[in-house]
C-alpha positions in Angstrom: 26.2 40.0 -20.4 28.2 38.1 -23.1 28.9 35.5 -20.2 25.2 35.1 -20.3 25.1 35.1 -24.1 27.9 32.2 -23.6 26.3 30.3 -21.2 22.3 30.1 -23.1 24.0 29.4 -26.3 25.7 26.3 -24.5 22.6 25.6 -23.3 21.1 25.9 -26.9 23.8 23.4 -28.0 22.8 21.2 -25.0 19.4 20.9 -25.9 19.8 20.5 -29.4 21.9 17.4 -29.2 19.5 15.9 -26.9 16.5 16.6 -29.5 18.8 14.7 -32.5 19.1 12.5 -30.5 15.5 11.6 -29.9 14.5 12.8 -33.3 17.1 9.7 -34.8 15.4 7.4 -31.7 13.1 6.0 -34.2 15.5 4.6 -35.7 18.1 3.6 -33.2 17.0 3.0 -30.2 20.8 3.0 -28.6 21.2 6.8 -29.5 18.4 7.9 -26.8 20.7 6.9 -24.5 22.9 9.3 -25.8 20.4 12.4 -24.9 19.8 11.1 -20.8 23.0 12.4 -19.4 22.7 15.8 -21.3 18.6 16.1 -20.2 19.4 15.3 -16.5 21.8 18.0 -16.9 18.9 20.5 -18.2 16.2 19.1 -15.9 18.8 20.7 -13.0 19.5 24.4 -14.7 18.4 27.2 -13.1 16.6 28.9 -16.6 12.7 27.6 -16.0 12.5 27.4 -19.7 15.2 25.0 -20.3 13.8 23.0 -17.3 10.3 23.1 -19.4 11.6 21.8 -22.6 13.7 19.4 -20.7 10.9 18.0 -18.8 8.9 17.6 -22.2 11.6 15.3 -23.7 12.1 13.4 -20.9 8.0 12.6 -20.6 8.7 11.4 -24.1 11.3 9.3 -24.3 9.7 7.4 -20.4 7.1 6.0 -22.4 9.6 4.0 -24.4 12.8 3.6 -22.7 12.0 3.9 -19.0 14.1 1.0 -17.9 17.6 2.8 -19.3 16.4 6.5 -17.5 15.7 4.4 -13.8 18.9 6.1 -12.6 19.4 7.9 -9.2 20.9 10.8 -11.1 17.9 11.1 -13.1 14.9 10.2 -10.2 17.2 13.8 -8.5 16.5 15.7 -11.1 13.0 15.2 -11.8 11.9 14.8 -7.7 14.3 18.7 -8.2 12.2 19.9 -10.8 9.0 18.7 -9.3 9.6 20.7 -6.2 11.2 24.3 -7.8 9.1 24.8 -10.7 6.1 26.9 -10.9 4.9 25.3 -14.2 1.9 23.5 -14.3 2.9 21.9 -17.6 6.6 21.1 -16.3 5.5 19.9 -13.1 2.9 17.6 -14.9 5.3 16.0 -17.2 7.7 16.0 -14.8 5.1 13.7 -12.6 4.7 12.0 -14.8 7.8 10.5 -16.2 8.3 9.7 -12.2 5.4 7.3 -12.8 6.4 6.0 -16.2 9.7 5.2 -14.1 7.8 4.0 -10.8 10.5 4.6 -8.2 10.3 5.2 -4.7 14.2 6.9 -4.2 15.5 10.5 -3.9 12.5 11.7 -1.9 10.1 10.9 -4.8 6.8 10.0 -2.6 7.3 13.1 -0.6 7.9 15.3 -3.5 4.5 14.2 -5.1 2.5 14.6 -2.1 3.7 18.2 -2.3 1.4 18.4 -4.9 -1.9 16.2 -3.9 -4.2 19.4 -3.0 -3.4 21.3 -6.5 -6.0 23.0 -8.0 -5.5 21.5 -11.5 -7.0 17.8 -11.4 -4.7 16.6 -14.1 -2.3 17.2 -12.0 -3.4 16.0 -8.7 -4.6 12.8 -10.4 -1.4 12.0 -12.2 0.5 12.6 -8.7 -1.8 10.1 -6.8 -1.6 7.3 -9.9 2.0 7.9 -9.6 2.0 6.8 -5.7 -0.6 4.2 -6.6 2.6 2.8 -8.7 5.4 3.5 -6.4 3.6 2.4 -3.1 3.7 -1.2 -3.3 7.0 -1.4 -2.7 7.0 1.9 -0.3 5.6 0.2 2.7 8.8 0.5 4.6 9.6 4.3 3.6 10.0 7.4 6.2 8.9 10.5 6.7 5.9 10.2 4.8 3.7 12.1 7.5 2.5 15.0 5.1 1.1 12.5 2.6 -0.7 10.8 4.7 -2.5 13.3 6.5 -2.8 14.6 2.5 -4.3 11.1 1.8 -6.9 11.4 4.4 -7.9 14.8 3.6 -8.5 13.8 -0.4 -11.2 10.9 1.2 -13.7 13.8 1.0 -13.2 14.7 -2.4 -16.2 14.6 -5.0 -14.0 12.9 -7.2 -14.4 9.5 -7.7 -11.6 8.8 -9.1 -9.1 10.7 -6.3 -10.9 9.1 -3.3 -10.2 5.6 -5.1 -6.9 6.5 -5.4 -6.4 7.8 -2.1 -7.9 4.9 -0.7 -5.5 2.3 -2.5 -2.4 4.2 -1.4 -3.5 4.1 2.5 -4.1 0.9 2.5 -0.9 0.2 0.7 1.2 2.4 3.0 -0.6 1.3 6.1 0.1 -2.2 5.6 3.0 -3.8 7.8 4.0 -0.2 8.8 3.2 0.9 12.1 4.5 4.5 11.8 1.9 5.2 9.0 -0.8 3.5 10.9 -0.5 5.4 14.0 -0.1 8.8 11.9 -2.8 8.0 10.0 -5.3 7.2 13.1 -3.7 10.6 14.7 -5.1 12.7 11.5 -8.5 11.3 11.6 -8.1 8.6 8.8 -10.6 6.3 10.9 -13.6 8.3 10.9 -12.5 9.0 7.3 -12.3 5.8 5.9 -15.7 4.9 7.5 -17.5 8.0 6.1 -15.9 7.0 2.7 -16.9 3.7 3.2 -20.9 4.7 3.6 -20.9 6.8 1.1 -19.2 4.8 -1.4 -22.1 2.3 -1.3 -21.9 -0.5 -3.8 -18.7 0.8 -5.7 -16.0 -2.0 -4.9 -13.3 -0.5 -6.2 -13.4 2.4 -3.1 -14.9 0.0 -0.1 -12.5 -2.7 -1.0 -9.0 -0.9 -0.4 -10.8 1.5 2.5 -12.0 -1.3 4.2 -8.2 -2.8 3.8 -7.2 0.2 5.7 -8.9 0.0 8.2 -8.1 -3.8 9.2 -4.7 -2.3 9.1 -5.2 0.1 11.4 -6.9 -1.6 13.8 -4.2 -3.9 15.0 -0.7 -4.1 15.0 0.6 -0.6 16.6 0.0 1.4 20.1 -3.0 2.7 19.3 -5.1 0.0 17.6 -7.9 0.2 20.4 -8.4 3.5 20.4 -9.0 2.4 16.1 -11.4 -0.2 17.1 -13.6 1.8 19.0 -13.4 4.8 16.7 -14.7 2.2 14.1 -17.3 1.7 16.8 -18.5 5.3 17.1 -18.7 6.6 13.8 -20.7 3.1 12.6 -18.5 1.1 10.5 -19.2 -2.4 11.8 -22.6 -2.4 10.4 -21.7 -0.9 7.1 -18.8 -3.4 7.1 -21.5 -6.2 7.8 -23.6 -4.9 4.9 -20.9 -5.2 2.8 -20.2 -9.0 3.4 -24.0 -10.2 2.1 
């Protein structure tokens, strides 16, 4: 028990020189980098708590110096925190430093899709604006089977703004990358795009980046004909056509 006492009152004095830190940030800049090696450390504990707080001051101090915290060490942490904690509040913050930061390393695309069917919108929301960030330069990244499938699945949303989302990232992440494209025909993504696609009707902002998808998935890869014709079956060309007048 007094090992315990030891240990949380380091802690204490951990987190308390990473909070002068940031409280004296307004007026030196240099010092917050002072408090990044100590709240990488506290995003990794094991005490939920100190992981909460940690993840707070992080969020904070991403939306001014996110360029010093872009380290691998940190990106582990938060992808760590991300995937253990059962705190909504954490995990939000936690996402969204990650997309203050907009990194693609330490497993962070597959951490977020982890999350894409939460039931808290704020959450889900954050985690797909965060791969909106990261996916322009995550064409060429593996094992991202889960999040596509997860993608195609958030197409039927009522939300406007998830399905617009979810339609940017597939056409991001099925561009040039023929692992994606085949998943994503092998999940039903074709007929999902297309129903997106009529029901979308005049609003650009989802038929422009589904309709991108689907020219990506319709060539390039083994199974691009069995894409064309699924675009066949479930009506696309003509609502394709439509959209060109």
């Amino acid at each position: 028990q007094a090992y315990n006492c030891l240990i949380h009152f380091y802690k204490s004095l951990q987190m308390d020189n990473a909070v002068v830190n940031l409280i004296n940030y307004q007026d030196d800049a240099d010092l917050a980098t002072r408090a990044i090696p100590e709240l990488t450390k506290l995003l990794n504990d094991e005490d939920q708590v100190v992981v909460s707080q940690a993840a707070m001051m992080v969020h904070q101090l991403s939306k001014k110096e996110a360029s010093s915290m872009n380290s691998p060490q940190m990106v582990a942490a938060l992808v760590k925190a991300i995937a253990n904690t059962n705190d909504l509040e954490s995990t939000i913050r936690a996402v969204g430093t990650l997309r203050n930061l907009s990194i693609v390393e330490a497993g962070g695309m597959q951490a977020l899709a982890m999350h894409l069917g939460h039931p808290s919108q704020t959450l889900a929301q954050n985690c797909l604006g965060t791969l909106r960030n990261l996916t322009d330069a995550g064409t060429k990244i593996e094992n991202l089977d889960n999040l596509m499938q997860g993608l195609v699945q958030l197409l039927g949303s009522t939300d406007v703004n998830i399905v617009t989302y979810a339609a940017g990232i597939l056409s991001n992440l099925t561009c040039y990358n023929q692992k994606n494209k085949v998943t994503v025909c092998q999940v039903g993504g074709i007929e999902a795009l297309v129903r997106t696609i009529i029901a979308a009707g005049d609003r650009e902002e989802i038929t422009e980046p589904a309709v991108h998808a689907l020219r990506h998935l319709t060539f390039g890869h083994p199974e691009c004909e069995v894409a064309q014709n699924a675009v066949r079956l479930q009506g696309g060309l003509p609502t394709i056509v439509r959209l060109m007048h």
